[in-house]
C-alpha positions in Angstrom: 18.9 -80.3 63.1 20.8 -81.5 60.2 24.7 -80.1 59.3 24.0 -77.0 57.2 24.3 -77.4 53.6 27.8 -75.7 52.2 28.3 -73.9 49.4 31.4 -72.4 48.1 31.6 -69.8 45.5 34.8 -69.6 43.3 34.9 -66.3 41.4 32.8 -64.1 44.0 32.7 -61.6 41.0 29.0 -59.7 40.3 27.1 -62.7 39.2 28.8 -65.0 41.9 28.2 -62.8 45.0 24.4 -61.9 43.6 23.5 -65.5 43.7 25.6 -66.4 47.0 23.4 -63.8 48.8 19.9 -65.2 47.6 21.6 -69.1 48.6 22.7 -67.6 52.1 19.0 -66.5 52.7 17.8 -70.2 53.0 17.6 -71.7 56.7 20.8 -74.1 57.4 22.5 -72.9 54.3 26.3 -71.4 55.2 27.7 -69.8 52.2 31.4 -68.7 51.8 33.4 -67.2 49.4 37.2 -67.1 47.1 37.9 -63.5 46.0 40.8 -62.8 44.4 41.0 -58.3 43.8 37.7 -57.6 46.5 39.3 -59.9 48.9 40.2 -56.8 51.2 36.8 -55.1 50.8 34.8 -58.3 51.7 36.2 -60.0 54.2 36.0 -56.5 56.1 32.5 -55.3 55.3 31.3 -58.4 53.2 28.6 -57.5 50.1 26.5 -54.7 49.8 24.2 -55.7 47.2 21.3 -53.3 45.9 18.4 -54.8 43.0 15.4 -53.2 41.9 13.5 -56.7 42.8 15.2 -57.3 46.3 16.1 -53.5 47.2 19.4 -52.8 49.2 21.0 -55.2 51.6 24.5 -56.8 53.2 25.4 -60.3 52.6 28.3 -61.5 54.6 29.4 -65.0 53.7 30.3 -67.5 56.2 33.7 -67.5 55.6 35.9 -65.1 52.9 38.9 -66.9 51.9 41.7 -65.0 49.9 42.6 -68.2 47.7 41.7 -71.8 47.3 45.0 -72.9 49.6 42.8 -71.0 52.3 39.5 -73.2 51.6 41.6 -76.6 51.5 42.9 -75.3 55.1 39.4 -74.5 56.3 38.6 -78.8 55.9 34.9 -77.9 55.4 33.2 -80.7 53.7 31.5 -79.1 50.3 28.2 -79.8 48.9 28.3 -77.3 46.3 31.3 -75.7 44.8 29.6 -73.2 42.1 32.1 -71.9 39.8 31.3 -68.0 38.3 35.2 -67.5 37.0 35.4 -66.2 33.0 36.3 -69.5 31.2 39.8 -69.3 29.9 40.8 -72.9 28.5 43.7 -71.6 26.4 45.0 -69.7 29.5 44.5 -71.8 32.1 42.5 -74.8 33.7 40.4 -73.9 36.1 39.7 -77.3 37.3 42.8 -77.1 38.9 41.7 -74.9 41.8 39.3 -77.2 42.8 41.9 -80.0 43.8 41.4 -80.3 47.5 38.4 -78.8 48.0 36.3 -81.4 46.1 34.8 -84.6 48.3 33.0 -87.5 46.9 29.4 -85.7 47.9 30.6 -82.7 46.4 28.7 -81.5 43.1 30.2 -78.8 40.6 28.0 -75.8 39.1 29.4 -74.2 36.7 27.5 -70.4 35.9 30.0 -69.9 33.2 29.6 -68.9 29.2 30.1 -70.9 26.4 30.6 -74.2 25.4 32.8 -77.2 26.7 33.4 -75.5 30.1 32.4 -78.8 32.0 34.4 -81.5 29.9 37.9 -80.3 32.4 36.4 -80.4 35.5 34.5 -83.9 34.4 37.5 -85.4 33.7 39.9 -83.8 36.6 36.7 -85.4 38.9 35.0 -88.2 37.4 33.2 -89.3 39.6 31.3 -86.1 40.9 28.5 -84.5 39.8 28.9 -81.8 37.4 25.7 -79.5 36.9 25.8 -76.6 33.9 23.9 -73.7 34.1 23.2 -70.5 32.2 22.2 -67.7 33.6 21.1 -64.1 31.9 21.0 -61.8 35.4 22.6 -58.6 34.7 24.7 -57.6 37.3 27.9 -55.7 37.9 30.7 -54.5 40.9 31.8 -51.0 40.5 33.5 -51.4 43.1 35.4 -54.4 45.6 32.0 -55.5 47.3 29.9 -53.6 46.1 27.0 -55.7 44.0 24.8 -54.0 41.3 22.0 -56.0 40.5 20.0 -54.7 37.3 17.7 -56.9 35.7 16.7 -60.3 35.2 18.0 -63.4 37.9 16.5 -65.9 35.3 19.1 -69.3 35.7 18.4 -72.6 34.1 20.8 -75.3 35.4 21.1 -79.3 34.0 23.3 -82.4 34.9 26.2 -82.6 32.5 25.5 -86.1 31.2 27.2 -85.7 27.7 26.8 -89.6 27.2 23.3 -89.1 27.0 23.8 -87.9 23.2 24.5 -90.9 21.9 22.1 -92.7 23.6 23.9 -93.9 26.3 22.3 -94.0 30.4 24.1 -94.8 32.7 23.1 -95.9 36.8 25.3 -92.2 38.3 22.2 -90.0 36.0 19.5 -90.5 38.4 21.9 -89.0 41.3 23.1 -86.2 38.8 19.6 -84.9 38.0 18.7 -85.0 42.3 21.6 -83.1 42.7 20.9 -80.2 40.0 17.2 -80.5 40.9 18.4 -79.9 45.1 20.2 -76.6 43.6 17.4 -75.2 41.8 15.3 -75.5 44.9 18.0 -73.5 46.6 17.7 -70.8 44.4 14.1 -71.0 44.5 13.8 -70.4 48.4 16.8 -68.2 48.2 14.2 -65.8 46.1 14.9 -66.8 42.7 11.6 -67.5 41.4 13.0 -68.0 37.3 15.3 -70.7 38.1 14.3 -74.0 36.4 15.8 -77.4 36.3 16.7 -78.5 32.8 17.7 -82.3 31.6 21.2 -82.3 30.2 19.7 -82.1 26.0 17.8 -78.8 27.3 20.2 -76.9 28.6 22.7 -77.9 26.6 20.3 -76.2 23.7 20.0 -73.2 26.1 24.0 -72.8 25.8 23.6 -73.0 22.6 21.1 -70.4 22.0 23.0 -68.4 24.3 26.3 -69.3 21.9 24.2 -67.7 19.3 23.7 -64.6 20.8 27.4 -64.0 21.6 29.0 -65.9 18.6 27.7 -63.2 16.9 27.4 -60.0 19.0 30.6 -60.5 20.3 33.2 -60.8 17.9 31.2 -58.9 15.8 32.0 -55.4 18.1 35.4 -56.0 18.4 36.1 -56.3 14.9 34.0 -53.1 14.1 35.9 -51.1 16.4 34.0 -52.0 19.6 31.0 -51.1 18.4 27.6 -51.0 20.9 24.8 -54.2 20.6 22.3 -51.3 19.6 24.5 -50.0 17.1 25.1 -53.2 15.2 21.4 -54.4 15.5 20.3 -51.0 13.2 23.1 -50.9 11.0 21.4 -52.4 7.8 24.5 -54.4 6.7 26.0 -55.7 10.4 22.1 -56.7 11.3 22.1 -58.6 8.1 25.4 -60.2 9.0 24.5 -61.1 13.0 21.2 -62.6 11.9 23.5 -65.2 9.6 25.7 -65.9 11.9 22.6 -66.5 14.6 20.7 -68.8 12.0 23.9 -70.9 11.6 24.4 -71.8 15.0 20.6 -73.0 15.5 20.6 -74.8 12.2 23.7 -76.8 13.5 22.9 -77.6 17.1 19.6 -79.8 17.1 21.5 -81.9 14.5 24.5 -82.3 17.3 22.4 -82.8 20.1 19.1 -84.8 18.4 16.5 -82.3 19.9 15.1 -79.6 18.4 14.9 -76.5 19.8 11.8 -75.3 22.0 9.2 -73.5 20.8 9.9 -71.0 23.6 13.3 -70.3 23.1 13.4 -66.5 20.8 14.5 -66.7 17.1 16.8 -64.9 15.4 14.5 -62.6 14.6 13.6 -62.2 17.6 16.8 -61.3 19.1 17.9 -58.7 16.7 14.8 -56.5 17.2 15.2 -56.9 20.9 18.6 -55.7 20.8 17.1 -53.0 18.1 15.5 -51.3 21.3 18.1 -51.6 23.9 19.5 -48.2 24.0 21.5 -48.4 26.7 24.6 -48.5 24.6 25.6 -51.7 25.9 28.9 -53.2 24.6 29.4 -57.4 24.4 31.6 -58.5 27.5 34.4 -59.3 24.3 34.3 -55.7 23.3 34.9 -54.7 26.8 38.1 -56.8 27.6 39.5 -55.8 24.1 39.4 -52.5 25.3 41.1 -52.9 28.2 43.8 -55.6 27.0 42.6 -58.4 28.5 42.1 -62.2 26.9 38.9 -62.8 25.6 36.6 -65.7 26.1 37.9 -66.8 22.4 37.9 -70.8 22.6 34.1 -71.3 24.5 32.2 -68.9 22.5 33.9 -69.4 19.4 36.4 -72.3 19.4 34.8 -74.7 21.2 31.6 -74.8 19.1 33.2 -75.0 16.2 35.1 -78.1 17.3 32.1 -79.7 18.9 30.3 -79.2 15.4 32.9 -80.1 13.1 33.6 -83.9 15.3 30.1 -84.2 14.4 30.3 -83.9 10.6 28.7 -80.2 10.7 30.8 -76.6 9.4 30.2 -73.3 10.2 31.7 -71.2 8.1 30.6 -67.4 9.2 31.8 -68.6 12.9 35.3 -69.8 11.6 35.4 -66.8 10.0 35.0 -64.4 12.9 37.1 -67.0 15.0 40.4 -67.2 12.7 40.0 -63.1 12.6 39.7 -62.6 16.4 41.7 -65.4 17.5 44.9 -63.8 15.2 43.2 -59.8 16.4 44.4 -61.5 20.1 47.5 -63.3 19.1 49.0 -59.5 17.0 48.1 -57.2 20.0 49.9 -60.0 22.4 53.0 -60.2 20.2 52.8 -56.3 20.2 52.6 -55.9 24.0 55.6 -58.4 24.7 57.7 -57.0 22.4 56.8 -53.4 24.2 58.1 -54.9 27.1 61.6 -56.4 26.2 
């Protein structure tokens, strides 16, 4: 028998842990784990994870590590690291954490939102494989090691070959798109049926849509006094408003990327009435750091896009709106807090 594949999961948060247990379910597959606050809880009675799809069960990963220094200790050759941290470039790099662990058959995933997320870890490792994916599985931990799935374990995952969008190829793509396609198939006989393999263009557009939905939603709660998706969505004026920020985004990325959007993929339209329905009282994930004082995904839901359009020759003007406002929203309460401090 073969060596066992290894996977490594960096940021064994909700999302992270759901899909480590569905990986660890395939035969010669040995999945482990870095927590950081569960640490305790997990590497005593590992994941209990319950889904309305896959019902109640344990997952205990082959190894729990408390911090990266622990992994790089452990020597194990990697042939997935997959990244589920909250993308903070203005806070820190998280490339950095993978120096040590990475080998030259190593490839990177990156479950992570926004924009621009893989352009650090490409350049930290350029000559590894670097796959993007997006997923929109709803999951939470209410408590250290304990995995709520809800709804949905769609994931669509692509080979980050941003050279591709100007027409370059090079001779690495052929190995990048095995590589992402190898992953899917993981998830596919881990149990995830709605996991697809994109080429870079497609999912790039899918982050994009994706940007659309939280470009908008997002920073659009916070400023509104934390206001719920279902909220916004009926309001007469804020619908108006999301909806203009939605058809901004969508209008600007086919002309960045030279694709245009699938047929499949939900218009603005779309969207809002969707959200229109949900009456869960869900809040955007910016909302819910605000309210808790923690740093927001600011620069790769709102930044980054903007940059990324404007190199290209393209403004948007609602986004840098809602960026300038949040991003000085953030910098005020910061100031206030240090100064609470002294």
């Amino acid at each position: 028998m073969p060596p066992p594949t290894e996977i490594l999961i960096v940021g064994a948060g909700a999302i992270g842990a759901f899909y480590a247990s569905r990986l660890a379910l395939v035969p010669n597959t040995s999945v482990s784990v870095i927590c950081r606050s569960n640490y305790t809880a997990v590497s005593k009675s590992g994941f209990r994870v319950s889904s309305p799809l896959y019902g109640s069960y344990t997952f205990t990963p082959s190894h729990t590590f408390a911090n990266p220094a622990e992994a790089r200790t452990s020597s194990i050759p990697w042939d997935y690291i997959i990244v589920s941290t909250k993308a903070l470039p203005d806070v820190s790099d998280d490339s950095q954490i993978l120096s040590g662990l990475v080998g030259r058959n190593t490839t990177i995933v990156l479950i992570q939102n926004g924009l621009g997320v893989e352009a650090p870890y490409a350049r930290r490792f350029p000559d590894v494989v670097v796959c993007s994916a997006v997923t929109i599985a709803s999951c939470a931990q209410p408590e250290h090691g304990v995995i709520q799935h809800n709804r949905w374990t769609r994931i669509n995952s692509g080979p980050w070959l941003p050279h591709l969008d100007v027409g370059e190829t090079r001779s690495s793509d052929a190995r990048a798109t095995e590589r992402n396609e190898r992953f899917i198939t993981l998830l596919k006989e881990g149990g995830i049926k709605d996991a697809d393999a994109y080429d870079h263009a497609k999912l790039q557009l899918v982050r994009w849509h994706k940007i659309a939905i939280n470009a908008s939603m997002n920073p659009s709660s916070v400023l509104s006094g934390c206001t719920p998706n279902v909220t916004m969505a009926q309001d007469s004026e804020l619908s108006r408003h999301l909806l203009g920020v939605m058809q901004e985004v969508l209008e600007v990325a086919p002309k960045i990327l030279g694709k245009p959007l699938p047929k499949e993929f939900a218009s603005p339209e779309q969207i809002l009435r969707s959200t229109q329905k949900n009456t869960s009282g869900s809040k955007p994930s910016m909302a819910l750091d605000w309210e808790q004082g923690k740093t927001m995904e600011l620069e790769v839901i709102l930044g980054n896009p903007i940059r990324i359009a404007r190199e290209r020759g393209f403004e948007m003007p609602r986004l840098q709106s809602l960026y300038a406002l949040l991003r000085m929203a953030q910098q005020n309460r910061d100031k206030a807090k240090a100064t609470s401090k002294i």
